[in-house]
C-alpha positions in Angstrom: 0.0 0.0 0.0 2.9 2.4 0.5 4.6 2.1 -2.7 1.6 2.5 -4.2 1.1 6.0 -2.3 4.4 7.0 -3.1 3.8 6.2 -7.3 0.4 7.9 -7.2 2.7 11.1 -5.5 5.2 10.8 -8.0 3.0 11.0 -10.9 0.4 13.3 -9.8 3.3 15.8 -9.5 4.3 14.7 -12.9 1.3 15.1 -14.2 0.5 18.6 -12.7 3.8 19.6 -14.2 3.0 18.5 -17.5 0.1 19.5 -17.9 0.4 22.9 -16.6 3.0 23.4 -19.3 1.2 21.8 -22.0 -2.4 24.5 -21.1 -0.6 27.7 -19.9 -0.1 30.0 -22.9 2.4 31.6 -20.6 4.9 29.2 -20.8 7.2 28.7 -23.9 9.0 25.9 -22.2 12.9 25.0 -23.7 13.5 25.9 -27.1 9.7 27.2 -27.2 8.6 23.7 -26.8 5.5 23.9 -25.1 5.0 26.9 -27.1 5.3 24.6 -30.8 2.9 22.0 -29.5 0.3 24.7 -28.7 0.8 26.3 -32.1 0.6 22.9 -33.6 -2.5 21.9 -32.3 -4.4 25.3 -33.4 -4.1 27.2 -30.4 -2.9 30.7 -31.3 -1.5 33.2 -28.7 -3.4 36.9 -29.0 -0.6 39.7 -27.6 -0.7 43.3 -26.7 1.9 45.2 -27.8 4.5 46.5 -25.9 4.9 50.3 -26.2 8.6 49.9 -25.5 8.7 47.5 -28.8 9.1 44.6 -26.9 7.7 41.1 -27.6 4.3 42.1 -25.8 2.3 41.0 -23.1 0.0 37.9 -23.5 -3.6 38.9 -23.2 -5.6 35.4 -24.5 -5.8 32.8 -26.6 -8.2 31.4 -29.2 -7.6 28.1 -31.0 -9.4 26.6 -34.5 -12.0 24.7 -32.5 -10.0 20.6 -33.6 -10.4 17.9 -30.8 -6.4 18.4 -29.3 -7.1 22.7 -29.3 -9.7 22.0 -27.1 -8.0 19.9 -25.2 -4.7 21.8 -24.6 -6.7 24.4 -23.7 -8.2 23.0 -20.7 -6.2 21.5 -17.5 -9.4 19.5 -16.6 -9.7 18.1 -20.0 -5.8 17.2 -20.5 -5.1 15.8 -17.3 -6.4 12.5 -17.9 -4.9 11.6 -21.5 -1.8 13.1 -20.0 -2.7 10.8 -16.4 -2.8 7.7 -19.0 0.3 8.5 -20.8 2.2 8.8 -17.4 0.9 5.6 -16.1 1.7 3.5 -19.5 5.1 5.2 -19.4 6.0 3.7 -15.3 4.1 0.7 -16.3 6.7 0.1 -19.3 9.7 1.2 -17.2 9.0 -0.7 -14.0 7.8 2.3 -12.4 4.3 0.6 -11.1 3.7 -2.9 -11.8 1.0 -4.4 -13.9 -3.0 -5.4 -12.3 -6.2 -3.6 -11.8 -5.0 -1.1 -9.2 -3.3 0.3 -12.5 -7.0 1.9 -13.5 -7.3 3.0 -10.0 -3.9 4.7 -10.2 -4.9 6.6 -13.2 -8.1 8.0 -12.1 -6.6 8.7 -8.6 -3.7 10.9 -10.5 -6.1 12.3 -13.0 -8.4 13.5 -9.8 -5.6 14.5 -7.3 -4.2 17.0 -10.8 -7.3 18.6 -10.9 -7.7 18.9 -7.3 -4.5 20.4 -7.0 -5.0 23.1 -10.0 -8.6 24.4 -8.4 -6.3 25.0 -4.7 -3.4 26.4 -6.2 -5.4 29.0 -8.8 
């Protein structure tokens, strides 16, 4: 029961990491990963220019309405693909190890993210 506490820790932190990165327009990530992913899923950054001439200052975001802009836009609709990625990915290092508690897992992690992105914002 304790090293299963300890993977569901370990992942939901993962998986609040991710997907914060993945649905705030904020963050370009390295080498404007986060940022390409976005763009490539139809999600388009709206910016105020700066009156300094700067890059500008991120105001919103509007994507082209396809299944993945919709879901990169949302934390509470990413969470649990990204959730299921996560626990595929320990489950074929040897992170977790394979039964039912695997589904439990997953939609512990999936609820404990969005628990912990309604306290923190």
């Amino acid at each position: 029961m304790g090293d299963l506490l300890v993977q569901a820790i370990f992942l939901t932190a993962a998986n609040y990491l991710i997907v914060l990165y993945l649905t705030d327009v904020t963050v370009q990530g390295p080498f404007d990963l986060f940022e390409r992913i976005r763009s490539w899923a139809g999600i388009n950054v709206i910016r105020m220019n700066n009156i300094d001439g700067g890059e500008g200052e991120i105001v919103d975001f509007e994507h082209n309405g396809s299944f993945l802009a919709k879901v990169l836009s949302c934390h509470r609709c990413s969470s649990p693909y990204v959730a299921a990625g996560l626990v595929l990915l320990a489950l074929a290092i040897g992170f977790v190890t394979p039964g039912w508690a695997d589904i439990i897992l997953w939609l512990a992690i999936t609820g404990a993210t969005i628990f912990l992105f309604d306290l923190l914002e």
